[in-house]
N, CA, C and O atoms as a Tinker XYZ file with bonds, in Angstrom:
   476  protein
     1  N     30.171000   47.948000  -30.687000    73     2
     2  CA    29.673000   49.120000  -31.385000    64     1     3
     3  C     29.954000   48.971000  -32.879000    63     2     4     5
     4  O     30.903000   48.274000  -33.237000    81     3
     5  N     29.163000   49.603000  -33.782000    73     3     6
     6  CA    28.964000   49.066000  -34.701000    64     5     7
     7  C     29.119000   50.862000  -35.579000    63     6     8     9
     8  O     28.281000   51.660000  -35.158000    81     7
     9  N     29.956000   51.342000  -36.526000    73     7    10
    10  CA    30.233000   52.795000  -36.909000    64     9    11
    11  C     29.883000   52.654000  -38.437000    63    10    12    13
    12  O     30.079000   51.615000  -39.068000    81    11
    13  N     29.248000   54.011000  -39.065000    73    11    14
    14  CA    29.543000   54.222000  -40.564000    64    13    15
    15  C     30.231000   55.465000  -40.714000    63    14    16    17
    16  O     29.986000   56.481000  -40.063000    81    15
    17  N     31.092000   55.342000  -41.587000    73    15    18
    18  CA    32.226000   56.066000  -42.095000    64    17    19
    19  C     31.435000   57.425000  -42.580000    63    18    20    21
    20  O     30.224000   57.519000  -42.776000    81    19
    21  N     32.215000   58.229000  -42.694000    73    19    22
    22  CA    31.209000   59.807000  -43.325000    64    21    23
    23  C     31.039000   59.291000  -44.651000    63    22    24    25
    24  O     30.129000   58.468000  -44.560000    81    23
    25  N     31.382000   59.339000  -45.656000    73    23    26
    26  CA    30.957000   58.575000  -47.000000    64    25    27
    27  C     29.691000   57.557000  -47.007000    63    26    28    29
    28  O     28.730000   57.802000  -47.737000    81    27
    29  N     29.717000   56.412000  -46.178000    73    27    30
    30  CA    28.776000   55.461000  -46.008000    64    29    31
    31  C     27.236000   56.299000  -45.637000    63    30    32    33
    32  O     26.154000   56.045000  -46.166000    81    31
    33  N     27.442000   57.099000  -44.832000    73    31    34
    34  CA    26.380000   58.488000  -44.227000    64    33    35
    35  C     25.944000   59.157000  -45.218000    63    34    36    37
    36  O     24.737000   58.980000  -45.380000    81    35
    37  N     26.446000   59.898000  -45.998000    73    35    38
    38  CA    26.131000   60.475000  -46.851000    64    37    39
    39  C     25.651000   59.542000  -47.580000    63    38    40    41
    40  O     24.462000   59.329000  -47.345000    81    39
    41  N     26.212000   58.756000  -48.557000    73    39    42
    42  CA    25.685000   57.634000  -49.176000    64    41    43
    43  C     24.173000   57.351000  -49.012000    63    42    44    45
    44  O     23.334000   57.396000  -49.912000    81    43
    45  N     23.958000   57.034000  -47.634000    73    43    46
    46  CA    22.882000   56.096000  -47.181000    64    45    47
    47  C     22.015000   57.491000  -47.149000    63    46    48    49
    48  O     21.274000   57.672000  -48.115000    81    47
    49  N     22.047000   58.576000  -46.035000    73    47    50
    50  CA    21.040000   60.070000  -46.795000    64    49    51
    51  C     20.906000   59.800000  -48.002000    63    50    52    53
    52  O     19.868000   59.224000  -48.327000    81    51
    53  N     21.828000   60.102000  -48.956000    73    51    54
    54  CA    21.601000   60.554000  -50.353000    64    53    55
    55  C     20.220000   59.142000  -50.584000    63    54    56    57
    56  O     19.196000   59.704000  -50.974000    81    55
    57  N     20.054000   57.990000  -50.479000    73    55    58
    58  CA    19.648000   56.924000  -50.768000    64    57    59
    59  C     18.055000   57.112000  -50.011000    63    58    60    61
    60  O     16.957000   56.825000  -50.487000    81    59
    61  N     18.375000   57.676000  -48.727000    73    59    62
    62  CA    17.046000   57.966000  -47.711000    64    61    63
    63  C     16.445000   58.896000  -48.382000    63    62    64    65
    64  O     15.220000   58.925000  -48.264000    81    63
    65  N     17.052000   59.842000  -49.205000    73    63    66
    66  CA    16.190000   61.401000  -49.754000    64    65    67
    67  C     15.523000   60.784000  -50.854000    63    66    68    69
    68  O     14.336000   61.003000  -51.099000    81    67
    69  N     16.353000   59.905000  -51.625000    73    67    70
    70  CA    15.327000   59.490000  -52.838000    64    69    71
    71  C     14.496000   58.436000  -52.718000    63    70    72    73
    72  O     14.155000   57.937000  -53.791000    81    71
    73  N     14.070000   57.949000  -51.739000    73    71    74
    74  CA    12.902000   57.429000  -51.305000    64    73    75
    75  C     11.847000   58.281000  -50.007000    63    74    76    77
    76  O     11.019000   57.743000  -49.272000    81    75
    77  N     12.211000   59.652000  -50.066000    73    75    78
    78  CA    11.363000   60.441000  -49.113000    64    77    79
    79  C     11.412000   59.650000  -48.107000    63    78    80    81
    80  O     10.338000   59.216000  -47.691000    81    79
    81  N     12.356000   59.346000  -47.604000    73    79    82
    82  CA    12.166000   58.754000  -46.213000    64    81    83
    83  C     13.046000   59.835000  -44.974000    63    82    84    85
    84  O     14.205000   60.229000  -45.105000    81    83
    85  N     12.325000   60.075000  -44.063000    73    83    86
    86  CA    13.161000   61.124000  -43.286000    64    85    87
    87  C     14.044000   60.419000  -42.382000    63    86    88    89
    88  O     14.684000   61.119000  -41.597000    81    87
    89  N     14.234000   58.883000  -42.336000    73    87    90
    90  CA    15.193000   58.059000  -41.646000    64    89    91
    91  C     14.956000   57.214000  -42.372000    63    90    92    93
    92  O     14.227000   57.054000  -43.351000    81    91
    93  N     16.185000   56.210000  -41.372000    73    91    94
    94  CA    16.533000   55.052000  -42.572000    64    93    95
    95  C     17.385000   53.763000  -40.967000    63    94    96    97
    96  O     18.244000   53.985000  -40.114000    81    95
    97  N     16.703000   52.772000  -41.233000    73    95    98
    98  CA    16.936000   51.289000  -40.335000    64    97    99
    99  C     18.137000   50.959000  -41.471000    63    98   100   101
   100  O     18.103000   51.201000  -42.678000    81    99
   101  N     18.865000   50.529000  -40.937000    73    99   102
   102  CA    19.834000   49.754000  -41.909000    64   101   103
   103  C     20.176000   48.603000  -40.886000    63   102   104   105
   104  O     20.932000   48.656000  -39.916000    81   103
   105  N     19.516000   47.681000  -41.297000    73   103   106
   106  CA    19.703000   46.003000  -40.508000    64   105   107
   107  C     20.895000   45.372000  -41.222000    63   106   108   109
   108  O     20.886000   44.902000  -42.360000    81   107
   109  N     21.949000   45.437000  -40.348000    73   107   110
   110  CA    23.646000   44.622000  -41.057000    64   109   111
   111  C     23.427000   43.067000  -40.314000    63   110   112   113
   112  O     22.705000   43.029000  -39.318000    81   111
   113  N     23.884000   42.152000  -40.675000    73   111   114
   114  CA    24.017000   40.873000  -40.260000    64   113   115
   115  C     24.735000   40.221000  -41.047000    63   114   116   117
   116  O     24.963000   40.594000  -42.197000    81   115
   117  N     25.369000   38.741000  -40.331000    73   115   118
   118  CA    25.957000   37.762000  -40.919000    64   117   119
   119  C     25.328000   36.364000  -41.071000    63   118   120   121
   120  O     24.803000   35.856000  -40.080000    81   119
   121  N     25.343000   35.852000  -41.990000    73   119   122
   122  CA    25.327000   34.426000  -42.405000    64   121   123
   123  C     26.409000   33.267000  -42.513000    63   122   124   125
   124  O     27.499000   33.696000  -42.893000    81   123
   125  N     26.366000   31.845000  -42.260000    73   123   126
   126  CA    26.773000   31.162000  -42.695000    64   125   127
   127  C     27.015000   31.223000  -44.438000    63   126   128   129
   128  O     26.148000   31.512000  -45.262000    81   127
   129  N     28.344000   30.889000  -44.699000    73   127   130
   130  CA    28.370000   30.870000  -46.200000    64   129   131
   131  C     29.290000   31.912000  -46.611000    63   130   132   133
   132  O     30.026000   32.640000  -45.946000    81   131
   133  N     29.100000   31.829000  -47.749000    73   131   134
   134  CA    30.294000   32.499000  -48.213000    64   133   135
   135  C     30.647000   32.121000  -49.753000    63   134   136   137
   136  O     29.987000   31.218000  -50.267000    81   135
   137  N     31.735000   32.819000  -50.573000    73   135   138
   138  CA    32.425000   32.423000  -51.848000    64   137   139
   139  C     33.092000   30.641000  -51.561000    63   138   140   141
   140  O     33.080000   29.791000  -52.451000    81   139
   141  N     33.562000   30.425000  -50.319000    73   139   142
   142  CA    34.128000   29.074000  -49.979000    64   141   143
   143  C     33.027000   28.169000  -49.641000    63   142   144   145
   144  O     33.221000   26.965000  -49.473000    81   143
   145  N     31.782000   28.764000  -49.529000    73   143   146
   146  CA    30.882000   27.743000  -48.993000    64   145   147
   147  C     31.015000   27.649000  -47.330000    63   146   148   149
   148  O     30.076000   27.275000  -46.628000    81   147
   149  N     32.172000   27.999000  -46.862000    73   147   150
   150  CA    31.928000   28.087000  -45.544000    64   149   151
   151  C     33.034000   29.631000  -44.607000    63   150   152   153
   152  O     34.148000   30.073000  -44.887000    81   151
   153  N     32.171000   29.967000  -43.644000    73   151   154
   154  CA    32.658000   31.207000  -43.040000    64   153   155
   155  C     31.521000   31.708000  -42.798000    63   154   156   157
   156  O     30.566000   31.031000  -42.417000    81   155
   157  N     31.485000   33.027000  -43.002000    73   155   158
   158  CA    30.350000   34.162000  -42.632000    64   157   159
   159  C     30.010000   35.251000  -44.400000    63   158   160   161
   160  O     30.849000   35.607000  -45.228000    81   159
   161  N     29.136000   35.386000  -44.399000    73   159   162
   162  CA    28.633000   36.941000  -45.779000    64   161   163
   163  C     27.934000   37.500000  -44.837000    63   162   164   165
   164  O     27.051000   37.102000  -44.077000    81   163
   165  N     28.741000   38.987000  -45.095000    73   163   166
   166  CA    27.641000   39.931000  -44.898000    64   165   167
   167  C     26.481000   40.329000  -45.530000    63   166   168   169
   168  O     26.331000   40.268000  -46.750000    81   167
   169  N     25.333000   40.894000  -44.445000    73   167   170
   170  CA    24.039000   41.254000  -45.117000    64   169   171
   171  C     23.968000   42.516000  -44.722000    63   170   172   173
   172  O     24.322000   43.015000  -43.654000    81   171
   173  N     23.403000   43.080000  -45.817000    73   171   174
   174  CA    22.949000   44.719000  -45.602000    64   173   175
   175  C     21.668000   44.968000  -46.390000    63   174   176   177
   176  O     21.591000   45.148000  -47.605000    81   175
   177  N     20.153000   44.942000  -45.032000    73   175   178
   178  CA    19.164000   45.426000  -45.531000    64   177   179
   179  C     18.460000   46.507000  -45.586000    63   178   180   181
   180  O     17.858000   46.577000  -44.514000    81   179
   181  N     18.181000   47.463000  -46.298000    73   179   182
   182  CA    17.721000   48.914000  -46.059000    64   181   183
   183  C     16.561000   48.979000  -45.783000    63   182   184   185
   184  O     15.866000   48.065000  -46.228000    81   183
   185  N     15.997000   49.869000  -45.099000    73   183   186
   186  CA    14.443000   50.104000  -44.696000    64   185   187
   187  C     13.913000   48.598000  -43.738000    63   186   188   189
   188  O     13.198000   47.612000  -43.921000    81   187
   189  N     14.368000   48.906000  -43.168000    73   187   190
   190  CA    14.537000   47.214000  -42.136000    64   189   191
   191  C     13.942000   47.678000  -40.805000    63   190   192   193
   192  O     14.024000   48.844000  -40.419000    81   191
   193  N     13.336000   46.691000  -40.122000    73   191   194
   194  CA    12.798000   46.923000  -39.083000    64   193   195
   195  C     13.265000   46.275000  -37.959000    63   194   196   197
   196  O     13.727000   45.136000  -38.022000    81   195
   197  N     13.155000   47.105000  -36.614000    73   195   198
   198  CA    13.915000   46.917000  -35.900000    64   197   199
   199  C     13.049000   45.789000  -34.719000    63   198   200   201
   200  O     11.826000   45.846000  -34.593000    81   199
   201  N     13.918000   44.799000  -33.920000    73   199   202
   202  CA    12.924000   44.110000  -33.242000    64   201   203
   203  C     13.720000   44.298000  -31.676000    63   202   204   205
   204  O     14.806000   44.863000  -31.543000    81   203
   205  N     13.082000   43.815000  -30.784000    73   203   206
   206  CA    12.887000   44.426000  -29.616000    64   205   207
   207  C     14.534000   44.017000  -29.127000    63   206   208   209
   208  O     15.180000   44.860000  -28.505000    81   207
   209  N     15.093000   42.775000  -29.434000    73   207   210
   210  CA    16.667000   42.252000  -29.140000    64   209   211
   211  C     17.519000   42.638000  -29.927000    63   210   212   213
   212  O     18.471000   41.932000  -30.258000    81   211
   213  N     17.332000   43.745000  -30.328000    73   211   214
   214  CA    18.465000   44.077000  -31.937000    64   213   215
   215  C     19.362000   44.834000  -31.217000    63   214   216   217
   216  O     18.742000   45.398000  -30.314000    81   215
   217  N     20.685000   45.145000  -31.194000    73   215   218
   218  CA    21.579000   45.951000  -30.990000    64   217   219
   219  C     21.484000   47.523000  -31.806000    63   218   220   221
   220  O     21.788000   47.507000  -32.999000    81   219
   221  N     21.103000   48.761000  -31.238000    73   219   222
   222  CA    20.598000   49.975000  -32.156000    64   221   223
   223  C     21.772000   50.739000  -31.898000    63   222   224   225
   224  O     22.216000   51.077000  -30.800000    81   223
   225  N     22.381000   51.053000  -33.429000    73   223   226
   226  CA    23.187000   51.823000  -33.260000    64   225   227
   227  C     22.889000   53.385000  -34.343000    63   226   228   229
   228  O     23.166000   53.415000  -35.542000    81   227
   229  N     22.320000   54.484000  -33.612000    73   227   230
   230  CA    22.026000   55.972000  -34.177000    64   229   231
   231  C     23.180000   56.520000  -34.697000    63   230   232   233
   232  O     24.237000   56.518000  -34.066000    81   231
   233  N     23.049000   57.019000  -35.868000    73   231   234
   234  CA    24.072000   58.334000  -36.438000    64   233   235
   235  C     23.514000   58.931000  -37.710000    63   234   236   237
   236  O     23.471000   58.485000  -38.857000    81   235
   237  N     23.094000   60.082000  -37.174000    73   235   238
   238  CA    23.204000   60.679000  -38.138000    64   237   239
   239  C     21.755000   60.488000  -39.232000    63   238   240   241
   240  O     21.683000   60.616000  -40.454000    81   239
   241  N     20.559000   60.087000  -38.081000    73   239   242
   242  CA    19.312000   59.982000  -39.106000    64   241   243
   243  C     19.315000   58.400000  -39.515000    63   242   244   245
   244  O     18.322000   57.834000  -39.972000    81   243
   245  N     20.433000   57.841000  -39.311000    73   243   246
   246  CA    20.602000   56.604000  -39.910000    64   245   247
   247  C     20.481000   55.352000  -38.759000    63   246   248   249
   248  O     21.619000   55.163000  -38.329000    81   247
   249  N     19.520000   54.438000  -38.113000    73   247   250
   250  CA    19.776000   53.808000  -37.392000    64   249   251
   251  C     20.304000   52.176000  -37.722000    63   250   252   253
   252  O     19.586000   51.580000  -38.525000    81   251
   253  N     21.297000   51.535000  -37.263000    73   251   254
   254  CA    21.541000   50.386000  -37.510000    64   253   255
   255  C     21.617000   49.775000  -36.726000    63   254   256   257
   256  O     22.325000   49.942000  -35.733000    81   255
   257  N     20.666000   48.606000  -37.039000    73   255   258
   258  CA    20.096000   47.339000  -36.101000    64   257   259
   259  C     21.243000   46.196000  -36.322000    63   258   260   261
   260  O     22.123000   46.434000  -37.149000    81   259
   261  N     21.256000   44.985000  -35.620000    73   259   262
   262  CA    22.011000   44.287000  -35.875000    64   261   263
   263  C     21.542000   43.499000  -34.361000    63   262   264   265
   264  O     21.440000   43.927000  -33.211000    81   263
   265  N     21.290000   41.957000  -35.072000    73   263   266
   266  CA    20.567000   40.896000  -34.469000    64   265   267
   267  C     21.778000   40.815000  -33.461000    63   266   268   269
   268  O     22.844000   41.426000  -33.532000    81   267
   269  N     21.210000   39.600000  -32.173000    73   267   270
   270  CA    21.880000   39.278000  -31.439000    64   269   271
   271  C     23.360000   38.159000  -31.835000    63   270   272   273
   272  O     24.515000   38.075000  -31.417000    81   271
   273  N     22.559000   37.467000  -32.815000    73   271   274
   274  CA    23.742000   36.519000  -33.176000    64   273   275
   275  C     24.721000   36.973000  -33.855000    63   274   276   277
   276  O     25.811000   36.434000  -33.662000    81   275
   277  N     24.630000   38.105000  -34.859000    73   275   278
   278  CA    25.361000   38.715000  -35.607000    64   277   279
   279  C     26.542000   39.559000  -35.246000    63   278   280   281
   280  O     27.549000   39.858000  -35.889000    81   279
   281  N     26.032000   39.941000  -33.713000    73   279   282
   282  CA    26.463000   41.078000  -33.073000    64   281   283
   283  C     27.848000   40.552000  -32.872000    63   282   284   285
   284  O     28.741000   41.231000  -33.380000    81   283
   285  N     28.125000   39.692000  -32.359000    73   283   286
   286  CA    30.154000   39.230000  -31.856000    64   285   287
   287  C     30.641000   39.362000  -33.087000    63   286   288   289
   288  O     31.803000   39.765000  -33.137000    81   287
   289  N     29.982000   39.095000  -34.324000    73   287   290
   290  CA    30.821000   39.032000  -35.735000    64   289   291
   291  C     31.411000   40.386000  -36.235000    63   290   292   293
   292  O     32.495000   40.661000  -36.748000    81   291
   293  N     30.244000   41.189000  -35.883000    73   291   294
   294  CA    30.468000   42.583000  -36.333000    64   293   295
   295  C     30.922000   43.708000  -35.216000    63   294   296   297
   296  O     31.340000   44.833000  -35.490000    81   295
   297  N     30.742000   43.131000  -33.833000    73   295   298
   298  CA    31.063000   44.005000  -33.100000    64   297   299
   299  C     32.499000   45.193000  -33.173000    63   298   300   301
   300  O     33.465000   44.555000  -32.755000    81   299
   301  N     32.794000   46.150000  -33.421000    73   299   302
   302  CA    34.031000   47.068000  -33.724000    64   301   303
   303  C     33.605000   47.544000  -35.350000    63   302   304   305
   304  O     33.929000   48.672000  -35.721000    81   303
   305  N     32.864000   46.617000  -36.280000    73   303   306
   306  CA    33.274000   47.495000  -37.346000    64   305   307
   307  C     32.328000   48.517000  -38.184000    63   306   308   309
   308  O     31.144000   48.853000  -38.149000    81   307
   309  N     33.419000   48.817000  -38.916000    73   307   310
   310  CA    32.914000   49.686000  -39.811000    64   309   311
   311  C     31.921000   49.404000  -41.184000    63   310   312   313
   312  O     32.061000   48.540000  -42.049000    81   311
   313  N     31.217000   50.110000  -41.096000    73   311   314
   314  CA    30.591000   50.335000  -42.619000    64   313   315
   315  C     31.146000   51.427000  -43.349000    63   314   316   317
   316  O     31.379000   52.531000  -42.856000    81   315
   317  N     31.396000   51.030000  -44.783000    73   315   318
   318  CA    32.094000   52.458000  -45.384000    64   317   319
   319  C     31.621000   52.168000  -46.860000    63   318   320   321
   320  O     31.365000   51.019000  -47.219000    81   319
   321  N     31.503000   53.393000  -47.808000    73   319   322
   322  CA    30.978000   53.573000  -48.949000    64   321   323
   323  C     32.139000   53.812000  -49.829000    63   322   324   325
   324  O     32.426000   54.991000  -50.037000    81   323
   325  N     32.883000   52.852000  -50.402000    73   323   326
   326  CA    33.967000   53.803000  -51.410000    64   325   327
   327  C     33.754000   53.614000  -52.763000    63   326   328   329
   328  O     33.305000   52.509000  -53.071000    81   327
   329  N     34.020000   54.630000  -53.897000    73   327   330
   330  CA    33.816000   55.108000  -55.109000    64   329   331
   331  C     35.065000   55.550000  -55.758000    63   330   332   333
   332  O     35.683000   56.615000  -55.742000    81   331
   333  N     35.277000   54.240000  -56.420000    73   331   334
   334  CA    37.089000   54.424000  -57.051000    64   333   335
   335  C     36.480000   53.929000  -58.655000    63   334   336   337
   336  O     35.442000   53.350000  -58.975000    81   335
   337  N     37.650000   54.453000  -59.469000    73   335   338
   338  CA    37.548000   53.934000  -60.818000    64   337   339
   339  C     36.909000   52.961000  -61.197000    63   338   340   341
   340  O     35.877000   52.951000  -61.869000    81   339
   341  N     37.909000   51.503000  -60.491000    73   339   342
   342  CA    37.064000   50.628000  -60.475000    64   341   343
   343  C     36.117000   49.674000  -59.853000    63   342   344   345
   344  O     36.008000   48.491000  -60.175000    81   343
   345  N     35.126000   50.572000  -58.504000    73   343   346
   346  CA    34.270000   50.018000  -57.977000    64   345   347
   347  C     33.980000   51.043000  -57.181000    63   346   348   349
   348  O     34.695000   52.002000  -56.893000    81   347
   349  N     32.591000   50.726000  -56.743000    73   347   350
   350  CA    31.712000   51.489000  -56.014000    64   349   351
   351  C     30.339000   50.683000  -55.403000    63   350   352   353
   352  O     29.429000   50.087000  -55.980000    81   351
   353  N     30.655000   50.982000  -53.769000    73   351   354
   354  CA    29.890000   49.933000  -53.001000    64   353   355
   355  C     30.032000   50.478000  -52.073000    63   354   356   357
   356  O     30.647000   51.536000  -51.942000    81   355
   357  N     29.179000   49.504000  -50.777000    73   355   358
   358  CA    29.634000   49.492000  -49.152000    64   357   359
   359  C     30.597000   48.853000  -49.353000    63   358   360   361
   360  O     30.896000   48.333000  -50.428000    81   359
   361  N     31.496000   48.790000  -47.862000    73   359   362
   362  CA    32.374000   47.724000  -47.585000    64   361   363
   363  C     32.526000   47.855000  -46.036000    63   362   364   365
   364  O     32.617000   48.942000  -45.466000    81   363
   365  N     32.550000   46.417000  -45.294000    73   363   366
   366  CA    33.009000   46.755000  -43.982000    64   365   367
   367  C     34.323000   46.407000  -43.722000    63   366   368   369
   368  O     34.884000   45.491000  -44.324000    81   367
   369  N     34.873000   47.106000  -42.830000    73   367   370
   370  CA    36.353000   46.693000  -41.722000    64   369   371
   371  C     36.213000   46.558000  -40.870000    63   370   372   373
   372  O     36.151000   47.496000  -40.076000    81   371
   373  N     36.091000   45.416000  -40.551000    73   371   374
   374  CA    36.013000   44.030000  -39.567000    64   373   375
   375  C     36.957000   43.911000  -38.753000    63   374   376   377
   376  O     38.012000   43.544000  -39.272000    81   375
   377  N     36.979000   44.131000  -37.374000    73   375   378
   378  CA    38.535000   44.114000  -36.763000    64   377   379
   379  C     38.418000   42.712000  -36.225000    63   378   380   381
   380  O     39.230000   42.430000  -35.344000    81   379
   381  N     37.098000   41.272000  -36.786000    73   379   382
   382  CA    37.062000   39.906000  -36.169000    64   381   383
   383  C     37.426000   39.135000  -37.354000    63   382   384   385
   384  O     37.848000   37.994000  -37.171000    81   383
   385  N     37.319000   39.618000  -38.618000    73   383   386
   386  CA    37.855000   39.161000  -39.519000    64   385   387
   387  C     39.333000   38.714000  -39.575000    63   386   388   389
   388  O     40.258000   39.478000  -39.301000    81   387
   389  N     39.504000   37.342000  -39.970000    73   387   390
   390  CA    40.907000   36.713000  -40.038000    64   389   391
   391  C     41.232000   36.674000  -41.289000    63   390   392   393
   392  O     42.383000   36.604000  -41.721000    81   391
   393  N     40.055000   36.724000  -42.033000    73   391   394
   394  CA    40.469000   36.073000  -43.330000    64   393   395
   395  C     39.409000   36.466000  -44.412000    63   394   396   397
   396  O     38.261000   36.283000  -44.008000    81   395
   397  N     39.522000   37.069000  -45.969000    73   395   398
   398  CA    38.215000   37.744000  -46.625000    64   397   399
   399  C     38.147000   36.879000  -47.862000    63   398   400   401
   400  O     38.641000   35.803000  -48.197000    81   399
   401  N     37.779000   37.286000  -48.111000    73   399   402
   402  CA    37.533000   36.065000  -49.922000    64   401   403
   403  C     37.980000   37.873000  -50.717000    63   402   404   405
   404  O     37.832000   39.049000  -50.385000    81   403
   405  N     38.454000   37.256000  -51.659000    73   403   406
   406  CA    38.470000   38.591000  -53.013000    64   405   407
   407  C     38.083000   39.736000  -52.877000    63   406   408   409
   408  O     38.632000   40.781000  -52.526000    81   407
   409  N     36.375000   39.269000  -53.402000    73   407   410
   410  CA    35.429000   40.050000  -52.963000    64   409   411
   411  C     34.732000   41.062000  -52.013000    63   410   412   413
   412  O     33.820000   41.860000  -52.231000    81   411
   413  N     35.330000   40.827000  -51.071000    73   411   414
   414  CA    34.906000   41.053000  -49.603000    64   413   415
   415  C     33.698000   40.878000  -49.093000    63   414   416   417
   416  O     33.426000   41.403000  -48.013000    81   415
   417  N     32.760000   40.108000  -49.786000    73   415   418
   418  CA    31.759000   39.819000  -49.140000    64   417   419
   419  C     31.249000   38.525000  -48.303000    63   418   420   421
   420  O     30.134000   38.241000  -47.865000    81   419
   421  N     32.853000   37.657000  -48.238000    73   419   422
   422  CA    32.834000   36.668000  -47.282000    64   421   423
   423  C     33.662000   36.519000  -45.873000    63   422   424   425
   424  O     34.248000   35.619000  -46.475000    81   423
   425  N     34.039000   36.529000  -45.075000    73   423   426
   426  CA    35.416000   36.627000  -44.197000    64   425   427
   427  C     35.150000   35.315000  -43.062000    63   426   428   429
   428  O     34.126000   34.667000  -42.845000    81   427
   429  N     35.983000   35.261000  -42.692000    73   427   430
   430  CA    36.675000   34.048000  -41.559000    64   429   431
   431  C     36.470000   34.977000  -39.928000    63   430   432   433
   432  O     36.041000   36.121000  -39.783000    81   431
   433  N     36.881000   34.141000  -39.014000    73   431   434
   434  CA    36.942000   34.560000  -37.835000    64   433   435
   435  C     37.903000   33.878000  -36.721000    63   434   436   437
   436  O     38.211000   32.710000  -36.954000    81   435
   437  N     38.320000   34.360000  -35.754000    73   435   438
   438  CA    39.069000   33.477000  -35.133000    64   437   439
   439  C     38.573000   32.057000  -34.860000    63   438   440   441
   440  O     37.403000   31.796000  -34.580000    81   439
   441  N     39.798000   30.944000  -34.989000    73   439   442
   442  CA    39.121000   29.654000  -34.445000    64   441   443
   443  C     38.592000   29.035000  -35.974000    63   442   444   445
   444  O     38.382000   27.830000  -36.111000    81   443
   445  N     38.382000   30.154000  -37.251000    73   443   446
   446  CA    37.997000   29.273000  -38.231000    64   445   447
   447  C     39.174000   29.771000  -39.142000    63   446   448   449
   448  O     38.668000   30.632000  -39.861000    81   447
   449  N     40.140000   29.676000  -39.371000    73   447   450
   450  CA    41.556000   30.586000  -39.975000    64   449   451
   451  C     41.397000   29.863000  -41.442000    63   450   452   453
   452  O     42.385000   30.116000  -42.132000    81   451
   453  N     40.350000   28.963000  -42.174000    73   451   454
   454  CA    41.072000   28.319000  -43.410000    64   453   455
   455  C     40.417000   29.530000  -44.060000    63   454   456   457
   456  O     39.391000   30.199000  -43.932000    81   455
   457  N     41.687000   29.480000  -44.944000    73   455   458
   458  CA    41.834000   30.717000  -46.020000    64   457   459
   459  C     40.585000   30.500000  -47.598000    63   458   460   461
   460  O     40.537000   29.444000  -48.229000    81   459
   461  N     39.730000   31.716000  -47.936000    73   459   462
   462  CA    39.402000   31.701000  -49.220000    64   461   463
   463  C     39.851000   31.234000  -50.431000    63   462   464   465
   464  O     40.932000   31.713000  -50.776000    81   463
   465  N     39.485000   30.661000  -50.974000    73   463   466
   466  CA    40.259000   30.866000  -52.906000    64   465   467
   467  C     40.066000   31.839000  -53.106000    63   466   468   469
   468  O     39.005000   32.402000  -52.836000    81   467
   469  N     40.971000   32.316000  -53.611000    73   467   470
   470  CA    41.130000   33.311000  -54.984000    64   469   471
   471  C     40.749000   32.831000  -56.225000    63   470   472   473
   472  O     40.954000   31.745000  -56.767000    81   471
   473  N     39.720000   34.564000  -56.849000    73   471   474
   474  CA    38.722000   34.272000  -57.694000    64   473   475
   475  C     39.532000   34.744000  -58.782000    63   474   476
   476  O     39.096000   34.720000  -59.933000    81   475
């Protein structure tokens, strides 16, 4: 199962209203790659379409798809929207994640434990 945080919700409404859209696909997935060149990056595409093997997860007006291959990577986590002094973004919490780069837009998994550089 795959959750967005109340912030991330709102967020993603606020984002659905200013494109008059009365819902919103949000297709999450992972890639090969990364800040190290190797691991997993997350992807987050909006207004995404859903295909017949996608994992659908509803809340809140907001549906999120998420391919079959992607699905063990992300399975448990979160999507969340936070807005601090200095930054403002999504971010997920990954309970398969071993290991993140800086950034957080790269992470490790069990079985692949070598650690990011620091940027």
């Amino acid at each position: 199962m795959i959750t967005i945080s109340p912030s991330a919700v709102e967020r993603l409404q606020r984002l659905s209203k200013a494109q008059s859209a009365d819902s919103m696909i949000l297709r999450l997935g992972v890639s090969p790659g990364g800040c190290s060149g190797s691991g997993y990056q997350y992807q987050i595409t909006p207004n995404a379409t859903q295909d017949n093997n996608d994992h659908v997860f509803p809340n809140s007006g907001i549906e999120i798809v998420v391919d079959p291959t992607s699905y063990p990577y992300l399975d448990g986590a979160e999507l969340d929207y936070e807005d601090t002094l200095m930054t403002s973004g999504f971010v997920f919490h990954n309970p398969n994640a071993t290991s993140a780069c800086a950034c957080g837009k790269s992470f490790h998994v069990r079985g692949e434990e070598e650690q990011f550089p620091t940027h």
